[in-house]
C-alpha positions as CSV (number, residue, x, y, z in Angstrom):
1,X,174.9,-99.7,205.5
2,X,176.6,-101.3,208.4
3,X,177.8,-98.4,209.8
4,X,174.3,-97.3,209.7
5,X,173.1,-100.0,211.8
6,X,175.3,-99.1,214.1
7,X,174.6,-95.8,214.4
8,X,171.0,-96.9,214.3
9,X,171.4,-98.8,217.2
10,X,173.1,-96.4,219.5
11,X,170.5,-93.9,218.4
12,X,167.9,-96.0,219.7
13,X,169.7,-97.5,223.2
14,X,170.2,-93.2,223.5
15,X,166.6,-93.0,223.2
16,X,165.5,-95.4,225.5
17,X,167.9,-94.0,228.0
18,X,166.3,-90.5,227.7
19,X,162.6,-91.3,226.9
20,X,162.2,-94.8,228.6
21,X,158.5,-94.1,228.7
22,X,158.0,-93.6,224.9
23,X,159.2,-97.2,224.6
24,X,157.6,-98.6,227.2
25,X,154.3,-98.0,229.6
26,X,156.2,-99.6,232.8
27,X,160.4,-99.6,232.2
28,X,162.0,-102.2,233.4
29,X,164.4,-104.8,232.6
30,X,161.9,-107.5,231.2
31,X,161.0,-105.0,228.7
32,X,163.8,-103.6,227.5
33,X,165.6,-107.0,227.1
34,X,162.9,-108.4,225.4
35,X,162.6,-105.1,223.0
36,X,166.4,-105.2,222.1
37,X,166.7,-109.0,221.7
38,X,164.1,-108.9,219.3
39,X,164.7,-105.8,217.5
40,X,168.6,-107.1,217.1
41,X,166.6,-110.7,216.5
42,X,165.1,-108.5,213.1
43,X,168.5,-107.3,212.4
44,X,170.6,-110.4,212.5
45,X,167.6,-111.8,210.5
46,X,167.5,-109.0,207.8
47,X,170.9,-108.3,207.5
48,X,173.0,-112.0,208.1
49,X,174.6,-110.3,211.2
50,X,174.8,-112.1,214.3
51,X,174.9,-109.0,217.0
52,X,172.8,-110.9,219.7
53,X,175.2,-113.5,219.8
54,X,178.3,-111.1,219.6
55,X,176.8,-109.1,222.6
56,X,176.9,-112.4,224.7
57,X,180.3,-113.1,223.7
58,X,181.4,-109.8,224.4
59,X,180.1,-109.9,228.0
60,X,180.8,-113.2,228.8
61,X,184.6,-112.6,227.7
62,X,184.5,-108.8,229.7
63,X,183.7,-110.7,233.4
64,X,182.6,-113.7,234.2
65,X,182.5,-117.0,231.9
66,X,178.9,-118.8,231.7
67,X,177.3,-120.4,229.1
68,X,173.7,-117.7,229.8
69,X,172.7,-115.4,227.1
70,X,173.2,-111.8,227.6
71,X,169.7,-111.4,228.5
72,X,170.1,-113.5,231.6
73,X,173.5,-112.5,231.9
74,X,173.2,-109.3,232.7
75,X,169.9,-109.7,235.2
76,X,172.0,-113.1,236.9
77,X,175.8,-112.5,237.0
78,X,176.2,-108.8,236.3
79,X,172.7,-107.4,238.3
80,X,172.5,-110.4,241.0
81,X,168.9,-110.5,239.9
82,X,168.1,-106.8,241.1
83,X,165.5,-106.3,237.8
84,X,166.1,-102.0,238.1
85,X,169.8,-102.1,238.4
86,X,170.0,-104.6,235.7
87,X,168.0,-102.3,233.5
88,X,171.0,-99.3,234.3
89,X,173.8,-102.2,233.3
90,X,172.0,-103.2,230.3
91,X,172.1,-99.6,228.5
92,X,175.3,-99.3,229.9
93,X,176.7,-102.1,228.3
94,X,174.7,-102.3,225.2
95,X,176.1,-98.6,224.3
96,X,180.1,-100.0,225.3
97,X,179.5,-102.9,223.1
98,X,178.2,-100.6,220.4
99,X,181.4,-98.2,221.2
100,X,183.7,-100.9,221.4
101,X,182.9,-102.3,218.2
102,X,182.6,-99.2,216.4
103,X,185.6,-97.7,218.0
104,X,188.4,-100.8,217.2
105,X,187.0,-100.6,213.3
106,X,186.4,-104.1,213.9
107,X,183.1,-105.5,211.7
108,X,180.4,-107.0,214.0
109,X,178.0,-106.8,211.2
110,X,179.6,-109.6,209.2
């Protein structure tokens, strides 16, 4: 079932990328952050997994150290508050995260 998730999740980030508009009536970064934290909110919830957090972690330990959730993160540090290229960085590093865990056999879902 993890692997699933997983799988799941890059499905949907691959989604988004393609059809942004069958997500959302106006793309941007707002929306998509908010749509993923709360969709991986559900998960962690559901399945005792802790993926928003592990994202954060992830980042923070990739670049720069700060104490902001990825959310802010990304649109702050790694977008210097530009809204549209921080919606490019976002799928970008949602689906290395998602490669990165899934590629090392490590077990973010636990």
């Amino acid at each position: 079932m993890e692997e699933n998730i997983l799988k799941l999740l890059n499905k949907i980030i691959n989604d988004i990328e393609l059809r942004p508009k069958m997500f959302f009536v106006n793309p941007n970064y707002r929306e998509l952050s908010s749509y993923l934290f709360g969709y991986l909110t559900c998960i962690d919830n559901i399945n005792s997994t802790h993926i928003n957090n592990l994202f954060s972690e992830w980042l923070n330990n990739r670049n720069i150290k700060t104490s902001l959730f990825w959310t802010e993160y990304i649109l702050r540090i790694s977008a210097n508050d530009n809204e549209k290229y921080a919606y490019e960085i976002l799928i970008k590093e949602f689906k290395l995260f998602l490669k990165a865990n899934n590629a090392d056999g490590s077990d973010i879902l636990t």
